[in-house]
N, C-alpha and C positions, 0 to 999 in steps of 0.2 A: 499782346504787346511784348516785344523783346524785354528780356529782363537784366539787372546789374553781369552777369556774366555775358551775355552778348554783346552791351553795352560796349564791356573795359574789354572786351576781345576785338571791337571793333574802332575803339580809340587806338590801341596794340598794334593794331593795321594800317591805321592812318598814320601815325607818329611813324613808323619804320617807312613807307614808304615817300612821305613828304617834309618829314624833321628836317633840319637847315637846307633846304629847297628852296629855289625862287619861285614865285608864282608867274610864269607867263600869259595865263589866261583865266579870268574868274566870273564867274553869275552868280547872283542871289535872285534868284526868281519870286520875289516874297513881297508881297503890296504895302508891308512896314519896313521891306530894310531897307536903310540908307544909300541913297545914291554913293557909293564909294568904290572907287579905283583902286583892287587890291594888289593891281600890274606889280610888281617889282617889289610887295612885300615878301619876306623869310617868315616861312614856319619855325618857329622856335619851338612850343610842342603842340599834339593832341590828347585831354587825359581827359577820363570819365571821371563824371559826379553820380554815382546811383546810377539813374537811368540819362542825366546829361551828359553830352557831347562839348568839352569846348576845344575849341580852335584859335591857339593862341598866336601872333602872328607881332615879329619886332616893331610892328607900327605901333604899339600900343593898343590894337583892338585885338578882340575875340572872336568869332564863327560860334554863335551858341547852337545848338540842334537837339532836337527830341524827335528821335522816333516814331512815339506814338504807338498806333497800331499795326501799320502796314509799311513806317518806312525803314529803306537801307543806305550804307553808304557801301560803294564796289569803289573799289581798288584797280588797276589795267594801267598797263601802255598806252601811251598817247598812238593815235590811228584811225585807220576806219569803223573800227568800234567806239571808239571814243567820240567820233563825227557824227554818228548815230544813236549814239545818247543824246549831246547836246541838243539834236532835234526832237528829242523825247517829250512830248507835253507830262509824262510825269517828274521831269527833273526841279529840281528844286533848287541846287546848287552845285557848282561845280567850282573847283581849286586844282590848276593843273599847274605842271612844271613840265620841262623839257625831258625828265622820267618818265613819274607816273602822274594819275588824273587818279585823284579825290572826288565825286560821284555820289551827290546826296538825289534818291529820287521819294517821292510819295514822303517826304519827311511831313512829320506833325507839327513842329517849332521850329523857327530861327529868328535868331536876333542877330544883330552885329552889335555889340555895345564895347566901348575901355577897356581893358582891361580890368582897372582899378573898380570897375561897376559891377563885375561877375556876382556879386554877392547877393545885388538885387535881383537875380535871375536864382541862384541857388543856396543861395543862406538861409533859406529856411530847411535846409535839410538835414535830416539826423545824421549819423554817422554812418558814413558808407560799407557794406558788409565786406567791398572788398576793395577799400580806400588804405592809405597810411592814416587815417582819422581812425580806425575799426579799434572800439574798445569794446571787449566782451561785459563789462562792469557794468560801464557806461550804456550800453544797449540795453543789459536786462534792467536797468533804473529806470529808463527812460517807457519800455513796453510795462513794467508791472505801474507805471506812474500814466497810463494811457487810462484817458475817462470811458473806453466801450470797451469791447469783446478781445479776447485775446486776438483773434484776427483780423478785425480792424487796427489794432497796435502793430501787428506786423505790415501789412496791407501801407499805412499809412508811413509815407515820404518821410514825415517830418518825424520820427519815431526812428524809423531805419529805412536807407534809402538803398535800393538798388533789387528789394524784396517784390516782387507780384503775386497774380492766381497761381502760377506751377511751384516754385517755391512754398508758399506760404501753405496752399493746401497740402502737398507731399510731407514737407515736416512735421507737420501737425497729424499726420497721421502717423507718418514713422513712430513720433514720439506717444500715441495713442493720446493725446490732448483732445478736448471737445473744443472745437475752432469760437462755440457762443459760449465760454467761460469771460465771465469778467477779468480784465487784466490785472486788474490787483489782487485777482483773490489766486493766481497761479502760482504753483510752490516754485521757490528762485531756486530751487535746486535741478526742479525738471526742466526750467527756461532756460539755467544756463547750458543744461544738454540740448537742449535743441539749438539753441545760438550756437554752439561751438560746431554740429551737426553743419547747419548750414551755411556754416563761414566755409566748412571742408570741401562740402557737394558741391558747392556757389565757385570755390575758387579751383575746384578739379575739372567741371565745366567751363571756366574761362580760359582753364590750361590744353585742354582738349577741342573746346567745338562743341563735344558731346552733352544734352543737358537731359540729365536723368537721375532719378533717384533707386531703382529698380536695382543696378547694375549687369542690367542687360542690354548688350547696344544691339536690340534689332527692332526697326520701325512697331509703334503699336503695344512692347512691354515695354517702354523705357520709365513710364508711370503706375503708380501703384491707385489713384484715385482720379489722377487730374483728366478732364473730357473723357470719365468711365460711367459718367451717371446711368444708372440704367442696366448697367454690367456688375454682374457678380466679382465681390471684395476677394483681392486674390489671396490675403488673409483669412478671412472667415466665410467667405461665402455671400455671406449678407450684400444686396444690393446696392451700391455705392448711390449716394444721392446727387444735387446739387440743387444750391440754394442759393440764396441774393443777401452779401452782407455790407451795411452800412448804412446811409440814406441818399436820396435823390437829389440832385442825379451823378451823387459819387459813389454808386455801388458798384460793388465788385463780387464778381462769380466765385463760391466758396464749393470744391467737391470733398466730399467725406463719406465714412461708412459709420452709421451709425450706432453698430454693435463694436466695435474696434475704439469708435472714440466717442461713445457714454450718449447717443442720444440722437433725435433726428434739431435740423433750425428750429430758433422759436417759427419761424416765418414758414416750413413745412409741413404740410395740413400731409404726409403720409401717403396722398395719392400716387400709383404709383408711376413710375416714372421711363420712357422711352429710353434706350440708347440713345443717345445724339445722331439727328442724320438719320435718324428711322422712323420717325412718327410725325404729326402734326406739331404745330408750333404749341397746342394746346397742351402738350405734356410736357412744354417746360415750364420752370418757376417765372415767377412774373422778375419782371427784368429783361435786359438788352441782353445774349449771352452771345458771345463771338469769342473763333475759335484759337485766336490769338494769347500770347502767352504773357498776361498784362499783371 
């Protein structure tokens, strides 16, 4: 699942090529959105929430979108490529102007709702890691004030929004944290290094393109844990894991190296463990795991 730096890279995109633009041509292919006529509304802007997309528009509505797992929005010239999306059965929505075309396909979420309503879509959300909201204070109160595991605090939206499995796992190891430490009991002096850590990584990837923690840009090192289960810890050696944190069916895929950061899951019975993509399903952890970066 795309994460907060994809996200606001790809609101960044949207905003510069459709910001005070007419709309000439619009769909919401979506069986809840409202029949509405976006013809001859103005984009006023596009800005991310964590992982949401809204689409603010002078009518007083919004375009809300979630990615999800597999979706994107493309950016292009109006044309014969453009013609060819529209007949895409994976499009999802489209916002065109006599410019560029806005291009939501395989998206997870949309809403159209007020403006004034956005909050029932994104107010539950903690403070975005790379929002004008981003309080480092504020954040580490909120994760050591989190009722599960330090990973689940990060993990979870309403805690800090815009975090996933690549972020959340790579930090946590950086910082040598064990990801099943209870949240309250982590020392705020190591949390705020890892918060400050991942404000930097999070927003040099949105600046970039690039999402890695490694600082190596070539396909395969850009991680030092994350989709390495199976593979030797490029720290110590030791076999990198993966495990299922949370409960059902809001878990999420945790990778770690057990020697590096104090320990295997509770939920890890030690057996060992395939590369990803090499062995039977039988050698993953129980759990959904897809390779998506959620």
């Amino acid at each position: 699942m795309p994460e907060g730096d994809t996200v606001h890279r790809t609101a960044s995109r949207l905003h510069a090529a459709l910001a005070g633009r007419v709309v000439t041509h619009a769909e919401l292919r979506w069986p809840s959105a409202p029949d509405v006529d976006l013809r001859g509304a103005t984009t006023l802007e596009v800005v991310a929430r964590g992982k949401h997309l809204l689409h603010r528009f002078d009518t007083g509505s919004t375009l809300h979108t979630h990615l999800r797992m597999e979706g994107q929005w493309r950016v292009e010239h109006p044309g014969p490529r453009t013609d060819r999306r529209l007949r895409n059965p994976d499009l999802r929505a489209a916002v065109l102007t006599d410019e560029w075309s806005g291009l939501g396909l395989r998206l997870g979420m949309l809403y159209l709702v007020p403006t004034a309503r956005e909050g029932d879509l994104v107010g539950h959300l903690g403070p975005d890691v790379l929002g004008p909201d981003w309080d480092p204070a504020r954040a580490r109160d909120r994760v050591l004030a989190h009722p599960a595991t330090l990973v689940e605090a990060l993990l979870d939206q309403r805690t800090l929004a815009g975090v996933g499995t690549f972020w959340g796992s790579e930090l946590l190891f950086i910082e040598r944290l064990h990801p099943w430490t209870p949240a309250a009991e982590v020392d705020p002096e190591r949390l705020d290094r890892l918060l400050a850590r991942l404000h930097r990584l999070m927003a040099a990837a949105e600046r970039t393109g690039w999402q890695g923690s490694t600082g190596i840009q070539r396909a395969g090192e850009e991680a030092y844990v994350h989709a390495r289960s199976g593979r030797p810890c490029r720290r110590c050696g030791t076999t990198v894991r993966v495990a299922m944190a949370g409960v059902a069916p809001r878990e999420r895929t945790v990778f770690s190296c057990p020697t590096c950061q104090g320990g295997l899951a509770p939920t890890d019975d030690g057996r060992p463990q395939r590369p990803l993509g090499s062995g039977p399903a039988s050698s993953a952890p129980r759990g959904k795991y897809r390779r998506g970066r959620g």
